[in-house]
C-alpha positions in Angstrom: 10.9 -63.0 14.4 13.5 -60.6 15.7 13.3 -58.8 12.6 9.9 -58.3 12.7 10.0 -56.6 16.4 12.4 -54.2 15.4 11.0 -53.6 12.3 7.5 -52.6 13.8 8.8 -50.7 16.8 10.6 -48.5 14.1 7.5 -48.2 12.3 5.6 -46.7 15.4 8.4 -44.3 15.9 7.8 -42.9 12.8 4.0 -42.2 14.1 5.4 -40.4 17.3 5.1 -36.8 18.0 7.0 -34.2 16.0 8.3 -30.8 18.2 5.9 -28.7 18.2 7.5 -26.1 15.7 7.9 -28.6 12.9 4.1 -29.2 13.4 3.2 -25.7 13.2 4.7 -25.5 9.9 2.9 -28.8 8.8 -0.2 -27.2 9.7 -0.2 -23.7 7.9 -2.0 -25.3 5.0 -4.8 -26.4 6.2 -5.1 -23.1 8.2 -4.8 -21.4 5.0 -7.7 -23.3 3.3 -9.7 -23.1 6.4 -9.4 -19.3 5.8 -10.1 -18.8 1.6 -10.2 -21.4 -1.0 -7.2 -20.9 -3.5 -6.8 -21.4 -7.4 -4.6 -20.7 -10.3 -4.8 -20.6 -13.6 -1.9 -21.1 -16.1 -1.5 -20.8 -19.7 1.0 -22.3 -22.4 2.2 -22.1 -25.9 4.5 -23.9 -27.7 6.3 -23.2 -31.1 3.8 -25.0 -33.0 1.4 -22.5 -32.4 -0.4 -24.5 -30.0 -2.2 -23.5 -26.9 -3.0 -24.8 -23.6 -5.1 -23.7 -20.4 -4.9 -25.5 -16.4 -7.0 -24.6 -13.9 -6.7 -25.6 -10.3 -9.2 -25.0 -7.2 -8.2 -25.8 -3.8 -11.0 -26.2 -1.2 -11.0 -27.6 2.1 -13.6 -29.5 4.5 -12.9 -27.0 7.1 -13.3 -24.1 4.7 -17.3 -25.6 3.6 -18.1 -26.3 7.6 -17.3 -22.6 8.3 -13.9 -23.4 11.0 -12.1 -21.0 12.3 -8.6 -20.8 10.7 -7.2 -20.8 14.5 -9.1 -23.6 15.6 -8.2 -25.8 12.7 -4.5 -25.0 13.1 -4.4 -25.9 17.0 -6.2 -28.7 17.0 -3.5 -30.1 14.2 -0.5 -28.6 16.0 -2.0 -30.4 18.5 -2.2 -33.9 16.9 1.0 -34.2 15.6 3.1 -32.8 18.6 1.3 -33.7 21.5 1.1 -29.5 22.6 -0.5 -26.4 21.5 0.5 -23.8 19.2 3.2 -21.1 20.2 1.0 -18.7 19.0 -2.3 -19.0 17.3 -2.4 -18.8 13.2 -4.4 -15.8 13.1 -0.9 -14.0 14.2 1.9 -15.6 11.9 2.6 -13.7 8.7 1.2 -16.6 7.0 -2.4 -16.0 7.9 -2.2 -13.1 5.5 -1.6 -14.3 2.4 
């Protein structure tokens, strides 16, 4: 049984806060999509002669409902370290990509 306890109090540890800057970084992506969907496209060719084609579209939720970039990014700052932002996404480098 003793195992057990320590085993689960470790577990909810793990869910705790994080500091608030390793948040912020966790939450630049889904600023990012909030702002602009984002794709790539890639090609490939081997010595065979043959050829390939991917194609990749990244759209999120927040992007659809129309959120604010800052919004979204504070209110998951907020959710995984328990405080707001330092500053709001709109004035990180990262907001213009």
């Amino acid at each position: 049984m003793g195992k057990f306890v320590v085993l689960g109090l470790l577990l909810l540890a793990a869910c705790g806060p994080v500091p608030v800057e390793v948040a912020e970084r966790q939450c630049i992506e889904s600023a990012q999509l909030a702002q602009k969907p984002r794709g790539s496209v890639g090609f490939a060719a081997d010595s065979n002669g043959n050829f390939g084609t991917t194609l990749s579209i990244g759209i999120s939720a927040d992007y659809l409902a129309g959120r604010d970039p800052d919004q979204v990014y504070a209110t998951c700052v907020y959710g995984r370290s328990g405080q707001n932002p330092t500053r709001p996404f709109s004035t990180r480098p990262e907001a213009r990509f």
